[in-house]
Every structure is written in C-alpha cells, then in structure tokens.
C-alpha positions, -999 to 999 in steps of 0.1 A, spaced: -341 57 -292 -351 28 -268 -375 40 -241 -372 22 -209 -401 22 -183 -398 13 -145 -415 -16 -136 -435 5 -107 -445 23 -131 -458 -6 -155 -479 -19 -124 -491 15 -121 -503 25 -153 -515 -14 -156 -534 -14 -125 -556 18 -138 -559 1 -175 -575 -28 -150 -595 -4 -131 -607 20 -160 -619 -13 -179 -641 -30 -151 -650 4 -130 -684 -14 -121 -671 -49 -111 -646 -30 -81 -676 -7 -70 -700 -37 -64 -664 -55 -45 -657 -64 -10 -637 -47 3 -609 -73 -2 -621 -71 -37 -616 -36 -41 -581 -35 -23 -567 -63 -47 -582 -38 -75 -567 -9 -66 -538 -20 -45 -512 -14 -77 -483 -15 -51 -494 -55 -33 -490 -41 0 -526 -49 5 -538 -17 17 -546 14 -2 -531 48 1 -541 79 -12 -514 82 -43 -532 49 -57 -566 60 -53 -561 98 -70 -542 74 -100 -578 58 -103 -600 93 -97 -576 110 -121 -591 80 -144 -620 85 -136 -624 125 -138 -610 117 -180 -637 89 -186 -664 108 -173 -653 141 -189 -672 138 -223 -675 172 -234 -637 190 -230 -645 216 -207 -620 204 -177 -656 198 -155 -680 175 -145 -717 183 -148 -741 169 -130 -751 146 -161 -712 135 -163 -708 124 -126 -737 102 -130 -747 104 -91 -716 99 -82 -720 131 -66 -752 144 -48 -765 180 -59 -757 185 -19 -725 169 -25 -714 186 -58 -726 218 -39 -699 209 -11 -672 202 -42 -683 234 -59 -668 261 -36 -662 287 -73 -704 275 -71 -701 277 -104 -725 244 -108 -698 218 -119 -666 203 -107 -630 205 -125 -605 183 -117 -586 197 -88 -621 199 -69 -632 163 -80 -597 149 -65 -607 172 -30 -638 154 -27 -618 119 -37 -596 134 -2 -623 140 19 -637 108 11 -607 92 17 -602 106 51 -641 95 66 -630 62 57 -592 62 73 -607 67 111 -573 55 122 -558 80 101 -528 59 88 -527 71 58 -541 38 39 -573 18 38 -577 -20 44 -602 -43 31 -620 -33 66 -620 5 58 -631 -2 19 -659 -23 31 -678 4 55 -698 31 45 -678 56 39 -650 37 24 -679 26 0 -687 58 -7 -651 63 -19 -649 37 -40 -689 47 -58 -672 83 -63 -640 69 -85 -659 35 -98 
C-alpha cells in the first residue's frame, strides 16, 4: 500500500515540527520573525487555521499528565490565574483543550484590529499579538 501525502499538508505538519522544536526562539521574534515561523502557507500573514495547528501543538507538549487539561503548573504563565479564570468557564481550575484554543481565539482577535481574518508582522509585533504568540510559544 503506498501512502501519498499532499504537499500542503507536508508544509503543514513540517511547519509545526519547526515550531514545536524552537517554541522559545518564535516567542522572543519580531514579528516578521514570528510570521515566517508560523506562516506554513508563505502568504506572509497568519490566519487563524495556522495558529490553532501550533496551539493544538502546544496544548499536547504542555499536557504532561493525560488528563485532557492544563493546570496551572502545565501552562507555565502562559496563562494568568485571572486569565485561566476567564478560560475556565466549567471553573473547574484548569483548561482542556477546546477552552485553551478559545483563549488562542480571543487572543487572536485583540490582535486582528482590522479584523481581516490574518495577522501581519505589524499585528504579531504589538501587544497583544505578543501576547498571542507567549500563549502558544
């Protein structure tokens, strides 16, 4: 049986390899750095489907003990307690998957003010598109 793989989907699952192996060097990038990081489609801007691909990378590294959540201890300040409080709405003190990727959202949308759908080295490089990036480094 031969199994064929597209090349999107080479780039893709090579751009989070890239990612998941130097999370630190992108989260202390430009944000032209961070954009060629992330940017597994070259269109040199950053939409939402390539970010989750890096948060959903995130969420398993972090996710030492096999419970589908991330403690406080696992998000390593990534997180606030005022922040994992806001992520928490089951408040049931951590933050499973489909909550960590709502937080990933919300991020992502302070830091799209034009609302376009995609961030530019410009967007990565403020505050809150820094924030984004220190909450899926």
């Amino acid at each position: 049986m031969t199994l064929r793989v597209s090349s999107g989907f080479a780039a893709l699952v090579l751009g989070v390899a890239t990612l998941t192996a130097a999370p630190v060097a992108y989260a202390k990038s430009s944000g032209a750095a961070a954009v060629k990081m992330i940017d597994t489609d070259n269109d040199g801007t950053v939409d939402m489907k390539e970010v989750e691909a890096i948060a959903s990378a995130t969420f398993a590294r972090l996710e030492k003990d096999a419970d589908g959540t991330l403690d406080a201890k696992e998000l390593k300040g990534r997180l606030s307690k005022a922040g994992v409080a806001a992520a928490d709405p089951d408040k049931d003190g951590t933050v499973d998957k489909k909550e960590y990727l709502a937080a990933v959202a919300e991020r992502f949308k302070a830091a799209d003010p034009d609302g376009d759908g995609t961030l530019d080295a410009k967007e990565l490089g403020s505050k809150a598109g820094k924030a984004l990036i220190a909450l899926i480094k």
